[in-house]
C-alpha positions, 0 to 999 in steps of 0.5 A, a space after each residue: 176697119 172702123 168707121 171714119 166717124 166712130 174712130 173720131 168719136 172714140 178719140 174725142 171720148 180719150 180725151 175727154 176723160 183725161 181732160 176730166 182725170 186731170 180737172 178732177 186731179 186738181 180739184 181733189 188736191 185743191 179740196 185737200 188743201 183747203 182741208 189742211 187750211 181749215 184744220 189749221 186754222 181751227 188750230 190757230 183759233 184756239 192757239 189765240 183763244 187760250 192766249 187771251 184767257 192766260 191774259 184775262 186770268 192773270 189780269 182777274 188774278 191780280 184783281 182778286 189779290 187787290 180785293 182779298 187786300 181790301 175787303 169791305 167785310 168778311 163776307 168780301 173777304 172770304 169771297 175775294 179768297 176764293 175767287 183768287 183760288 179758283 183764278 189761279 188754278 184756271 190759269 196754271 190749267 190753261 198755261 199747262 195745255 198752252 205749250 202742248 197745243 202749239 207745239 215747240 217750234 223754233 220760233 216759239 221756244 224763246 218765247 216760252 221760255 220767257 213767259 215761264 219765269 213771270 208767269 211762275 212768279 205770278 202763280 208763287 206769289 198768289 200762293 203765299 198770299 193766300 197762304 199768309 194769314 191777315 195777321 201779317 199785312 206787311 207780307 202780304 202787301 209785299 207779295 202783292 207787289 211782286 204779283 204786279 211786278 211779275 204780271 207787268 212782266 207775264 203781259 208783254 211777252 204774251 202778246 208778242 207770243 200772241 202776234 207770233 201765232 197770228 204772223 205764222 197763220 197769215 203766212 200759212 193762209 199766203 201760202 195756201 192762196 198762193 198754192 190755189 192760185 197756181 192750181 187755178 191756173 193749171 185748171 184754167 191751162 187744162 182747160 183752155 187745152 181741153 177747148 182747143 183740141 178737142 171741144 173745138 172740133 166737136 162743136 163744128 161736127 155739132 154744129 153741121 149736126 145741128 143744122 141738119 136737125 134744124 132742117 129736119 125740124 122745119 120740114 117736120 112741122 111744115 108736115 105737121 101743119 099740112 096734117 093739122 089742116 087736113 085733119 080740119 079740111 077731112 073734119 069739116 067736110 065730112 061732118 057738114 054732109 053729115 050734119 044735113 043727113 042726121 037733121 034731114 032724117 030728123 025733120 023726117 022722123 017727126 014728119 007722118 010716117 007709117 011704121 016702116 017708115 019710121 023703121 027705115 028713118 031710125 036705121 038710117 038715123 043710127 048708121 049717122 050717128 055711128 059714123 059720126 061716133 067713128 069720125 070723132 074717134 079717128 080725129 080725136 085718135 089723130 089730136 092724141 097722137 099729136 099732142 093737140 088736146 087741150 084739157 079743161 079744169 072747170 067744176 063739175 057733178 060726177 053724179 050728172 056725168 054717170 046718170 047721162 052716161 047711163 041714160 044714154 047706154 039703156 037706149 043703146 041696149 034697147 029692147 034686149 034683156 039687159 040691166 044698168 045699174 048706176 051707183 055713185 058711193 057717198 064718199 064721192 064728192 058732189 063737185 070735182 074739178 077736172 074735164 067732164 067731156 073728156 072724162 065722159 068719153 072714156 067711160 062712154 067708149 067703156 060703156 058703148 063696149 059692155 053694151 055691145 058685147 052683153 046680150 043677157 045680164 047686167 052692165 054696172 057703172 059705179 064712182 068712188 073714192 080709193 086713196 085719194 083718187 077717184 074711181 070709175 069701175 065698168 062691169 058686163 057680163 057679156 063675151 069676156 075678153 082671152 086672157 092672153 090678149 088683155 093688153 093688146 085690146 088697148 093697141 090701135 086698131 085692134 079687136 079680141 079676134 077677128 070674129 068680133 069685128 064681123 058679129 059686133 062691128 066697130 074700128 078698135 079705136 075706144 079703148 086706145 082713145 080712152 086709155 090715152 086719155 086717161 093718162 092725158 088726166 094723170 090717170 090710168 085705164 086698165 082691165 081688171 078682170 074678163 072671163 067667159 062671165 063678163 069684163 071689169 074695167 077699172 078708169 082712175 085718175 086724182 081727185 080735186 075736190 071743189 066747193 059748191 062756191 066755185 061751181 057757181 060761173 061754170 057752165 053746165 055739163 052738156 051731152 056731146 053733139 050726137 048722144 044729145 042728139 040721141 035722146 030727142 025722140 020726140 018731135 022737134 021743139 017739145 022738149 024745148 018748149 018745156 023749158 020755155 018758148 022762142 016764140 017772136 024771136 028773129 034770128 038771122 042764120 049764115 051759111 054758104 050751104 043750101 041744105 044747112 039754111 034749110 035746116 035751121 029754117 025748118 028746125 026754128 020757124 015751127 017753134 015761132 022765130 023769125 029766120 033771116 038766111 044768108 049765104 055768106 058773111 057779107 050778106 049776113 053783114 048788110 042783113 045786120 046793118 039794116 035792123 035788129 036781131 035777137 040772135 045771129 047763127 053765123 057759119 065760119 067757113 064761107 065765101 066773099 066774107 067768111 063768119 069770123 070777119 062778118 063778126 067783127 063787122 057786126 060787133 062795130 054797128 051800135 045795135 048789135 054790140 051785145 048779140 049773141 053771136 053763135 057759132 055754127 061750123 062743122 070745125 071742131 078743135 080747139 083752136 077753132 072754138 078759141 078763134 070764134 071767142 077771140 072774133 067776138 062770138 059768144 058760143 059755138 055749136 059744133 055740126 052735126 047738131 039736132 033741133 033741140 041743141 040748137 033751140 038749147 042754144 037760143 034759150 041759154 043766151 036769149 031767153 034772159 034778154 026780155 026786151 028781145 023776146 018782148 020785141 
């Protein structure tokens, strides 16, 4: 036996379809009507329309008698002769056709049979007075007369000829209307029918459904606010560890080390940096999968995106017998409008993979535009991938076999981040072709092109927090000092934990700033209401007062109105960045950071304030 449910299911769905039978039934027979009307309507329109040309040519017909009676000259005879011919034969046409057009009915038949004698009489009379010469103007003026006698006569009965056709189409458009009332009305019953027994039990079973589904909707998003903020809580607790061991390992790398030393420094700084790469991918997999990623359109060079990127991959192949080749084609735009972080990653997971699994050869990263889009192509000639597994590298979690993992290490996140991505951009991510020779990866996605106009209010394309990090490879502050000096800066730095004010005190006082330290917003906050700052590093996550309370106090004392405020914080989604900006922030720089990102910060909005540094 069926169901209770299925069985109600399947009498709604009779009924449904004959309640839709019986409202389509009414509506083919209302359509026909309306057809039928808007044909006998044409009809009736042109039943008046010839009507009143036998009125206009009988009246032209008498006007070209009195004419031809009266010329001015023989050229105005000869043209009244001839416009009289030409009325008279358009009127017999037109009276011929008449009849046939109407049709006979009892109605009609009287009519025309009055309208035939004046009409015959008009029609012989013009004859014979075309046919009677000048020379006989006595003739002439009598058929003249009988003309006018017999068009006083053809002129009543038409318009009553012509009212009759306009009273049977008034009472052929009562009748429609009175049809499509009634079925209107016959819609309406089905209708109401239709309701009542069978929409109103359907939407109390919706109903109770509806409810159920807006239960399981609250208690979805309640779970997707807990995810959201455990993914913040798990983001910000492991990355701020972190940041203390890679600037840690930093300040130790540029301390006296021998070669050992150095050796270990390295190992321990790149194990960081991995599992910092790893952590960014698991979030960022998470945000994907939520639909949490909000992308950037701003201005941008592809040529500066493919030369970091390259950069940063012939540091990741080190001393092995590896080449990289970067080529931009010409027909790639200088500027393209789209999100250069979001763009780098995928071809940085791309290119991280060709330079793990290429031990000899070459790798080629090449841009260039192909029907309108713009194409990113990545090429090795490294292990290859099978061909019947060409897909399945794109799933979660999964590597070519399980010998790849244990030789060359790595969670089988990238190529599932970047093919996300990719169609996050409208764009695709796909393998081309992979042999024992070597793979090709083909990333595409449309083109916007942008003027160098626009490119001039956004900010430049900056390297993520640890590929920055990873080309410092000389002492912290060279390259900044390349760039100019912080020399007699005084920057007050928050943060509620120890090893992080140690950092930043240890990565600016030996490029001659002047740090404050504070352990939590509040103290920040008093530090601030004392005397001046060039800049203020403030962490967002700390007790009493937390970083984006202390900002809002900070921006209410006189002195500090305009201060670069810069976020420092181990929170890294969107949201956050957007909530530093709203709390009166200037910047934000994601932890872990190095040195040389920070002294980066502090030159982008400081440097350009002279009375600051001449302080």
């Amino acid at each position: 036996m069926l169901p209770r449910h299925t069985k109600r299911l399947q009498s709604y769905r009779r009924g449904y379809l004959l309640a839709l039978s019986s409202i389509a039934l009414v509506a083919t027979l209302g359509e026909l009507l309306t057809q039928q009307f808007l044909a006998n309507n044409e009809h009736d329109a042109e039943l008046v329309n010839r009507s009143g040309l036998q009125r206009m040519h009988s009246q032209r017909l008498t006007k070209a008698a009195l004419e031809l009676m009266s010329p001015s000259s023989r050229l105005d005879s000869d043209h009244a002769r001839e416009e009289l011919e030409q009325t008279l034969r358009r009127l017999e046409a037109s009276h011929r056709t008449l009849p046939q057009l109407a049709g006979y009915g009892p109605a009609l038949a009287p009519l025309f049979a009055r309208l035939e004698p004046p009409f015959l009489g008009l029609t012989t009379s013009a004859q014979a007075l075309l046919d009677t010469p000048e020379s006989a103007p006595a003739r002439r003026h009598a058929l003249l007369g009988k003309m006018l006698e017999h068009e006083a006569a053809f002129l009543p009965v038409m318009d009553e000829l012509v009212g009759s056709y306009e009273a049977v189409a008034t009472a052929k458009l009562h009748g429609l209307r009175i049809t499509r009332l009634l079925l209107l009305g016959a819609t309406l019953m089905v209708l109401l029918l239709e309701a009542f027994y069978l929409f109103e039990p359907l939407r109390r079973s919706l109903k109770i459904r509806m409810l159920a589904l807006e239960r399981a909707r609250r208690e979805a998003e309640t779970a997707t606010i807990a995810k959201e903020a455990f993914l913040a809580t798990v983001s910000h607790e492991m990355r701020t560890p972190l940041h203390g061991i890679l600037g840690m390992t930093e300040l130790l790398r540029d301390s006296e080390l021998d070669a050992q030393q150095r050796t270990w420094t390295r190992a321990s700084r790149e194990s960081a940096t991995s599992l910092l790469t790893l952590i960014d991918g698991i979030l960022d997999f998470a945000k994907l999968r939520c639909g949490e990623i909000a992308l950037e359109h701003v201005p941008f060079r592809v040529r500066e995106v493919c030369d970091n990127l390259a950069e940063r991959s012939r540091r990741l192949i080190g001393p092995r017998r590896v080449s990289l080749v970067c080529e931009v084609a010409p027909s790639v735009p200088e500027y393209i409008t789209g999100d250069p972080h979001r763009i780098e990653l995928v071809l940085a997971n791309l290119l991280e993979n060709a330079a793990k699994f290429t031990e000899v050869g070459e790798i080629k990263l090449s841009a260039t535009v192909l029907e309108g889009q713009l194409v990113f192509d990545v090429t090795d000639t490294g292990v290859g991938i099978p061909s019947g597994i060409r897909e399945e590298i794109f799933a979660c979690f999964h590597q070519a076999e399980d010998a790849t993992t244990r030789r060359f290490g790595g969670a089988g996140m990238g190529l599932t981040v970047g093919r996300a991505s990719a169609e996050l951009m409208d764009g695709s991510l796909r393998l081309v072709d992979s042999s024992d020779a070597g793979s090709h990866f083909r990333f595409s996605l449309p083109l916007s092109r942008t003027s160098p106009s626009e490119t001039e209010a956004s900010p430049e394309l900056e390297l993520t927090e640890h590929a920055a990090d990873a080309l410092n490879e000389g002492p912290a502050g060279v390259a900044c000092e390349a760039f100019g000096t912080l020399e007699g800066l005084s920057v007050l730095a928050a943060d509620d934990n120890p090893v992080n004010r140690r950092l930043v005190s240890a990565f600016l006082r030996p490029l001659g700033c002047a740090v404050t330290l504070a352990e939590d917003g509040l103290e920040a906050y008093e530090h601030a209401a004392q005397r001046d700052f060039d800049a203020i590093l403030m962490d967002c996550q700390m007790p009493r007062v937390n970083g984006f309370e202390a900002t809002r106090r900070i921006r209410e004392l006189p002195a500090h109105t305009d201060t670069p405020i810069i976020a420092l914080t181990a929170s890294v989604r969107d949201e956050d960045r957007e909530t530093t900006l709203v709390a009166g922030m200037n910047d934000f720089l994601a932890k872990p950071h190095s040195g040389e990102q920070l002294a980066r910060m502090l030159r982008k909005w400081c440097l350009s304030r002279p009375e600051a540094l001449a302080s």
